[in-house]
TILUMTI-727502 format. One record per atom (N, C-alpha, C): x, y, z; atom name. Coordinates in steps of 0.001 Angstrom, whole numbers, plus 500000, padded with zeros to 6 digits. Example, Ala and Ser with C-alpha at 12.3 -4.5 7.8 and 13.67 -1.06 7.14 Angstrom:
BEGIN
((513190,494310,507800),N)
((512300,495500,507800),CA)
((513200,496700,507800),C)
((512850,497750,507080),N)
((513670,498940,507140),CA)
((512900,500030,507870),C)
REM end
This chain:
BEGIN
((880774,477068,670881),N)
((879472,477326,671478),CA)
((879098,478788,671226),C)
((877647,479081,670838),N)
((877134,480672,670850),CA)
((876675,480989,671820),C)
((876914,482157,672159),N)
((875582,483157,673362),CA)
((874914,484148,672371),C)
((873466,484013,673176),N)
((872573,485092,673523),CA)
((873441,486173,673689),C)
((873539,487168,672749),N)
((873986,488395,673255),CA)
((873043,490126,673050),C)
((873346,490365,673977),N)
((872411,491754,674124),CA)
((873362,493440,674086),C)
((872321,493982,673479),N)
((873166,495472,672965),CA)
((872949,496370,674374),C)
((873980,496704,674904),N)
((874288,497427,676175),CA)
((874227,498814,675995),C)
((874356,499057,674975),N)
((874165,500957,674479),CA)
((874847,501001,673297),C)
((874919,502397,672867),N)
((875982,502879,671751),CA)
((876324,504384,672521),C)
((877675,504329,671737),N)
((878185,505450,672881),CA)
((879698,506177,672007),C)
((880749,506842,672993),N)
((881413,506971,672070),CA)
((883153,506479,672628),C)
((884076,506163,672416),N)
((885259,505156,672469),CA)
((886144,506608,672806),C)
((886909,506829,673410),N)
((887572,507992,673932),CA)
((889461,507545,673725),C)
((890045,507586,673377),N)
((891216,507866,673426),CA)
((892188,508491,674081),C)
((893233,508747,674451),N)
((894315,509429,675801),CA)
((893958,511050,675415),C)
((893672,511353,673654),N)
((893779,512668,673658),CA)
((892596,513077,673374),C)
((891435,512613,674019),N)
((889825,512894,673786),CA)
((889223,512623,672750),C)
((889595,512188,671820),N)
((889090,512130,670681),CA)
((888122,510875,670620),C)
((886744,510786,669962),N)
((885776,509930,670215),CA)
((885488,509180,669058),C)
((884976,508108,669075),N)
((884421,507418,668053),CA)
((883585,506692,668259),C)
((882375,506488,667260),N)
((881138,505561,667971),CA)
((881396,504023,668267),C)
((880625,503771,669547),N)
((880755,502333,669786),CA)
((879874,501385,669834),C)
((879306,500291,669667),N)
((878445,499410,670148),CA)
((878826,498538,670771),C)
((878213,498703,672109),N)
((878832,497456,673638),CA)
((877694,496441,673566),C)
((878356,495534,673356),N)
((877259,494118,673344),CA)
((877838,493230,674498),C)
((876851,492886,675429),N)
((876804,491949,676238),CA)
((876908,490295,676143),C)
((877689,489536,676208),N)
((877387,487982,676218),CA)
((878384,487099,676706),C)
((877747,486342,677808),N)
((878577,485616,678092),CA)
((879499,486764,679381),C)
((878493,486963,680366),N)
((878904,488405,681098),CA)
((880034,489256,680821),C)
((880279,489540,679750),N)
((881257,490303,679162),CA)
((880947,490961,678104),C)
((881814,492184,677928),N)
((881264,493567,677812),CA)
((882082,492935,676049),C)
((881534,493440,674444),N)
((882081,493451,673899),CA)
((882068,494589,672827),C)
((882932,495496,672958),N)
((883260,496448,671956),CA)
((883124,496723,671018),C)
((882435,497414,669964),N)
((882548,496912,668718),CA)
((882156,498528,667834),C)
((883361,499011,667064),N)
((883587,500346,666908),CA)
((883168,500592,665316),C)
((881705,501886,665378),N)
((881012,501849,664106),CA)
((881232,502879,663661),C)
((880355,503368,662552),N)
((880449,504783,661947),CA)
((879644,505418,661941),C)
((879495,506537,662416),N)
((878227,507570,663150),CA)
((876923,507654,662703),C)
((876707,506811,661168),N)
((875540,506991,661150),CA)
((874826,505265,661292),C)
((875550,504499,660889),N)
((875181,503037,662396),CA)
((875180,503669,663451),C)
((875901,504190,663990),N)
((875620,504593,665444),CA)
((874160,505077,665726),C)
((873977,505690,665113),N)
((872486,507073,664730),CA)
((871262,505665,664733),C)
((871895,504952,663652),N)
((870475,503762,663307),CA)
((870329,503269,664608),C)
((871643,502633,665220),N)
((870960,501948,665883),CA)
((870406,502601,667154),C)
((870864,503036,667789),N)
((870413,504246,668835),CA)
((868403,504436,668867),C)
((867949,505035,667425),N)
((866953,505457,667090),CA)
((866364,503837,667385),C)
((866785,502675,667090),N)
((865705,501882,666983),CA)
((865866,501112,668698),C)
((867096,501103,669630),N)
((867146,501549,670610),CA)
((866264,502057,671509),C)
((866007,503316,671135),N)
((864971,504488,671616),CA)
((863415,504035,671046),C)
((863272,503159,670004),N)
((862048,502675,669372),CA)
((861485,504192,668576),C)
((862347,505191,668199),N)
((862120,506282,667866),CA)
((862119,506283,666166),C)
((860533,506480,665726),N)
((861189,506134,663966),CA)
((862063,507572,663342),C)
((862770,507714,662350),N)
((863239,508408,661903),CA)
((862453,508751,660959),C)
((862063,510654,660552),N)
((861089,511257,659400),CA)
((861016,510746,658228),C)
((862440,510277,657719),N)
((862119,509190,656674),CA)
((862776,507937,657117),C)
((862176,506819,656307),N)
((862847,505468,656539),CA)
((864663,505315,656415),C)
((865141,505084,657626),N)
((866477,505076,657307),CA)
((867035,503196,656425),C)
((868033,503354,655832),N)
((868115,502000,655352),CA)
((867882,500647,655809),C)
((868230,500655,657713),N)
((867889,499800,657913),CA)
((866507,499405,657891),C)
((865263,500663,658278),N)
((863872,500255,658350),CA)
((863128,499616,656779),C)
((864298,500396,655887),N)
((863417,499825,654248),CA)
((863693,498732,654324),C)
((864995,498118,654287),N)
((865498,496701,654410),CA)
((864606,495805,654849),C)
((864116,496778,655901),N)
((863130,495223,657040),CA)
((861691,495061,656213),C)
((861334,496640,655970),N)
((859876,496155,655061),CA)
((860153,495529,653829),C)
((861278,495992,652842),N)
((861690,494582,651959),CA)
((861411,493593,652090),C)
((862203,493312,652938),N)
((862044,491776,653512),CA)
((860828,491288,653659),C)
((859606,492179,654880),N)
((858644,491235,654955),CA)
((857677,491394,653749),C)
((858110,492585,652657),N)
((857060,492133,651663),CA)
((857097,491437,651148),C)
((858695,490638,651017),N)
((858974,489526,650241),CA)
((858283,488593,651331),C)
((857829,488410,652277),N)
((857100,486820,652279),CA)
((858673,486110,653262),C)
((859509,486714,653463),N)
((860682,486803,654536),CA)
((860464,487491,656114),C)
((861958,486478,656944),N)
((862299,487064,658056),CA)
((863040,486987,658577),C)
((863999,487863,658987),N)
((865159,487605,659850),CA)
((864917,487366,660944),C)
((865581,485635,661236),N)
((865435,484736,661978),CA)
((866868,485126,663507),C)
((867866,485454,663358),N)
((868779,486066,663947),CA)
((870154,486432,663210),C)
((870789,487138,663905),N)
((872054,487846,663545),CA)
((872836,486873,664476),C)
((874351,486424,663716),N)
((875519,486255,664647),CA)
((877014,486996,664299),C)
((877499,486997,665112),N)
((878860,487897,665030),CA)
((879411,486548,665606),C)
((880660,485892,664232),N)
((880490,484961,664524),CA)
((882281,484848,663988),C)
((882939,485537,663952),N)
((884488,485728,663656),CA)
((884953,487223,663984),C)
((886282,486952,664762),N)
((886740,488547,664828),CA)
((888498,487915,663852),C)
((888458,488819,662754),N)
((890273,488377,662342),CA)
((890809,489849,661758),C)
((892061,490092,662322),N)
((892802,490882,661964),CA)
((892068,492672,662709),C)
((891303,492352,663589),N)
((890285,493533,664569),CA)
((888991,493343,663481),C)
((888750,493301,663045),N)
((887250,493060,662091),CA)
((886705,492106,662825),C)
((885362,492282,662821),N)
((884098,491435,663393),CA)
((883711,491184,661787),C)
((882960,489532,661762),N)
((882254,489202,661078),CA)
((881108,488651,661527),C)
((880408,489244,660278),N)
((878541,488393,661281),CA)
((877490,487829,660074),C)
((876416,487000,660195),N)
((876134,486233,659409),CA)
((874439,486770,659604),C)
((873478,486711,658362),N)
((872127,486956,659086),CA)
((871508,485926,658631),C)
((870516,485324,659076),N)
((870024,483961,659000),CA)
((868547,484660,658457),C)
((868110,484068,657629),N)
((866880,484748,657728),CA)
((865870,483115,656649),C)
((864576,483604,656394),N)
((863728,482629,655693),CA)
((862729,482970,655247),C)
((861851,481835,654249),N)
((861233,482745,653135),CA)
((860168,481704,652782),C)
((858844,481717,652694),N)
((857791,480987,652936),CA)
((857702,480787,650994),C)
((857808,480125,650403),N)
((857089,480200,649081),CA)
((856392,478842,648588),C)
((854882,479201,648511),N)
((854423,478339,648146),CA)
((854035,476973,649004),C)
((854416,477529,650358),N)
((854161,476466,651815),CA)
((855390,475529,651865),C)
((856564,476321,650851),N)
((857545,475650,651031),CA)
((858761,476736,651904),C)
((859516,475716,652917),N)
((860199,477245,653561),CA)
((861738,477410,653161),C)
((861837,478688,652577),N)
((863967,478650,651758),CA)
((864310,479356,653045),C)
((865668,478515,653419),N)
((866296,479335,654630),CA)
((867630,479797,653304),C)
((868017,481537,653959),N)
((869115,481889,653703),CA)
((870135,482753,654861),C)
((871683,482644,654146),N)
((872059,483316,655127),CA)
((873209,483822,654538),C)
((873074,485356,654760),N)
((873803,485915,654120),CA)
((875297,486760,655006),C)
((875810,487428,654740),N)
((877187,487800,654740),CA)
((876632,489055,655113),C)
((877383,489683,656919),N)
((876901,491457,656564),CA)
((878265,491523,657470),C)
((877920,493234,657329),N)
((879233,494113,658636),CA)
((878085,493795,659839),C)
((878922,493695,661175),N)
((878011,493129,662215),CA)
((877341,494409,662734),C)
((877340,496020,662436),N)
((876996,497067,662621),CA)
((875331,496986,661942),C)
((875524,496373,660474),N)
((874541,496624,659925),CA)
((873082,495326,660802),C)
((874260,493963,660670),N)
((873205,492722,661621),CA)
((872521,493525,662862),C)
((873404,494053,663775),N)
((872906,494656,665040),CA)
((871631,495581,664756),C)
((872252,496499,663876),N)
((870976,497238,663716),CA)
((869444,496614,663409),C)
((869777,495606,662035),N)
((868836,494749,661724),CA)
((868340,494573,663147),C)
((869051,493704,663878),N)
((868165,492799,665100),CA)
((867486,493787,665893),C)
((867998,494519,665945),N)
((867244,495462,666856),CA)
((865623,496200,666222),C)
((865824,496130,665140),N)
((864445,496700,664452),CA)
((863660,495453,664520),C)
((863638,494155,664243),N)
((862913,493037,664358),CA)
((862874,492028,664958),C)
((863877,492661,666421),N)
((863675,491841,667937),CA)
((864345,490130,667578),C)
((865214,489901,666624),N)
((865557,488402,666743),CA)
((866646,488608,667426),C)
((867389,487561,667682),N)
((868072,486813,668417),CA)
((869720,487690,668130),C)
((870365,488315,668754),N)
((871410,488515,668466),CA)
((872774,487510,669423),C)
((873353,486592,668053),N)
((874592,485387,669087),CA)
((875883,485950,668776),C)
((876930,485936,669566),N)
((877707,485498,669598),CA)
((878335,484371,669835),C)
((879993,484539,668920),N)
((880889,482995,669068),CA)
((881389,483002,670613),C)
((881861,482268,671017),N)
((883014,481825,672092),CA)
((884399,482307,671424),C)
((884856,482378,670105),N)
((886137,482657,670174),CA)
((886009,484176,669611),C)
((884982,484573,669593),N)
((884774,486194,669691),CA)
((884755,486408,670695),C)
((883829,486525,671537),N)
((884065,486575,672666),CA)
((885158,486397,673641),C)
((885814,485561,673722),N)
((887434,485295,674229),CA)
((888283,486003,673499),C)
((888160,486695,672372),N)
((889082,487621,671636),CA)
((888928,488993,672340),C)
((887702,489634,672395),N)
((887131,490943,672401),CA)
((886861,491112,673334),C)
((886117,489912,674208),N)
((885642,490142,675603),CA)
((886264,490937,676447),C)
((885523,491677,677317),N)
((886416,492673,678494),CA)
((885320,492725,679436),C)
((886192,492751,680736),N)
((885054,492728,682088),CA)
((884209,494372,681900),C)
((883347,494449,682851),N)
((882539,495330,682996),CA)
((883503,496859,683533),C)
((884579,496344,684200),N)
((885407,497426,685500),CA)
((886092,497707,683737),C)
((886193,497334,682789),N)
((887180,498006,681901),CA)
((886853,499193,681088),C)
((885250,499175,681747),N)
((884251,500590,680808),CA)
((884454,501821,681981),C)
((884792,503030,681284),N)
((884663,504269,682303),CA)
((883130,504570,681956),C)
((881925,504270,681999),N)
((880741,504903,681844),CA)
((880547,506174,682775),C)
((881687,506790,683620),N)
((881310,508002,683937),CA)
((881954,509696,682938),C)
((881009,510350,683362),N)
((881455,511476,682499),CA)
((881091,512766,682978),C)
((881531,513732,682588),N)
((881895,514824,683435),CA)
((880248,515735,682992),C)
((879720,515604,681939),N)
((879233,516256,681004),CA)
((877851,515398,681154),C)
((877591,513944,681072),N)
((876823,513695,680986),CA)
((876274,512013,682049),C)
((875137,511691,682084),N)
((874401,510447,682379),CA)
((874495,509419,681871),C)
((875293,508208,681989),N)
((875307,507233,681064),CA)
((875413,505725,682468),C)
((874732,505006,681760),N)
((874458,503682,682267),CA)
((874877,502861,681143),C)
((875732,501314,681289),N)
((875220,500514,680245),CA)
((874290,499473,680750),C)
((873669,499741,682024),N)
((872318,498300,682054),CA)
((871263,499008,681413),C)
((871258,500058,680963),N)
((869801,500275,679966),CA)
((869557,499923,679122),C)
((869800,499762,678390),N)
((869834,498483,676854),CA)
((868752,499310,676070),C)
((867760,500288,677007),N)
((866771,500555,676286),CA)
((867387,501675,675722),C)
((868151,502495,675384),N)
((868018,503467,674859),CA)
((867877,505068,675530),C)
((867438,504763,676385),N)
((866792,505831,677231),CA)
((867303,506952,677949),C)
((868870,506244,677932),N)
((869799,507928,678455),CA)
((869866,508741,676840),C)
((870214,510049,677985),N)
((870309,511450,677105),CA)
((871494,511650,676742),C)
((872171,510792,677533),N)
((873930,511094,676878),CA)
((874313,509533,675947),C)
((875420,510111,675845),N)
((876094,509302,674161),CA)
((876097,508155,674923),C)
((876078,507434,675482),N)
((875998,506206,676237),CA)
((877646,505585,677152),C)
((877836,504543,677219),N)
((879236,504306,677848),CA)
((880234,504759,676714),C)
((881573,504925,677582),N)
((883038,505375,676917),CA)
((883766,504132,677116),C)
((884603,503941,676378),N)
((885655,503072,676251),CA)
((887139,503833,676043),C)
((887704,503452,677490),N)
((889200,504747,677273),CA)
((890408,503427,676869),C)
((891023,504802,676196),N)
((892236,503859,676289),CA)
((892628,502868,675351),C)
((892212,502948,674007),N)
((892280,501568,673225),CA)
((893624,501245,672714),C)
REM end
């Protein structure tokens, strides 16, 4: 079975000896799921998060006008395998030609899907056996910090700090 899942922030993953790394916490299936990127996914998605465009088009925003000049649309993102700590995710998308409609679906890192979904509002799912892999209750996030403001029910973007921490991995 899939869930509806929703992006809880991006933030940064903390370790015993402080050391940080970016994260994306996705919600589904009331459970918090982890999912550890590289600072400039982090950056994308954040900005589209914030609904903030970047001075020039960052890759994910060309991607999307690609797409709709092609007469395409991404229909939703799923993160839809975790093996060996890797997330895998799938993007569904479709393509009008000629009043005829081509569905495709292609193969991404689930950093890049997330971002996608977030610039063109579709559907972001998760699996059940992702979820039962990765899943972690809410009490397992320290979202407090000495330094800064962080919530993960904002989803919008809208804190000033790096968003929730994840200690301890």
């Amino acid at each position: 079975m899939d869930h509806e899942a929703t992006v809880k922030g991006v933030g940064a993953s903390t370790d015993d000896e402080g050391r940080g790394a970016p994260v994306v916490i996705i919600e589904a299936r009331s459970e918090f799921i982890p999912i550890f990127v590289s600072p400039d996914q982090a950056q994308s998605m954040q900005l589209a998060l914030e609904g903030e465009p970047f001075e020039r088009p960052l890759t994910h925003d060309l991607f999307v006008e690609m797409v709709a000049e092609f007469g395409a649309a991404i229909d939703r993102v799923r993160i839809d395998d975790l093996a060996d700590g890797t997330f895998y995710a799938k993007i569904d998308a479709e393509q009008y030609l000629n009043g005829e409609r081509k569905q495709a679906v292609f193969d991404a890192r689930p950093s890049d899907g997330i971002a996608l979904a977030l610039r063109v509002d579709c559907p972001l799912i998760m699996s059940n056996a992702v979820i039962d892999e990765a899943g972690r209750p809410r009490e397992a996030f320290d979202t407090s910090d000495d330094d800064t403001d962080t919530d993960t029910d904002t989803g919008s973007g809208s804190d000033s700090g790096p968003g929730p921490t994840f200690g301890g991995r």
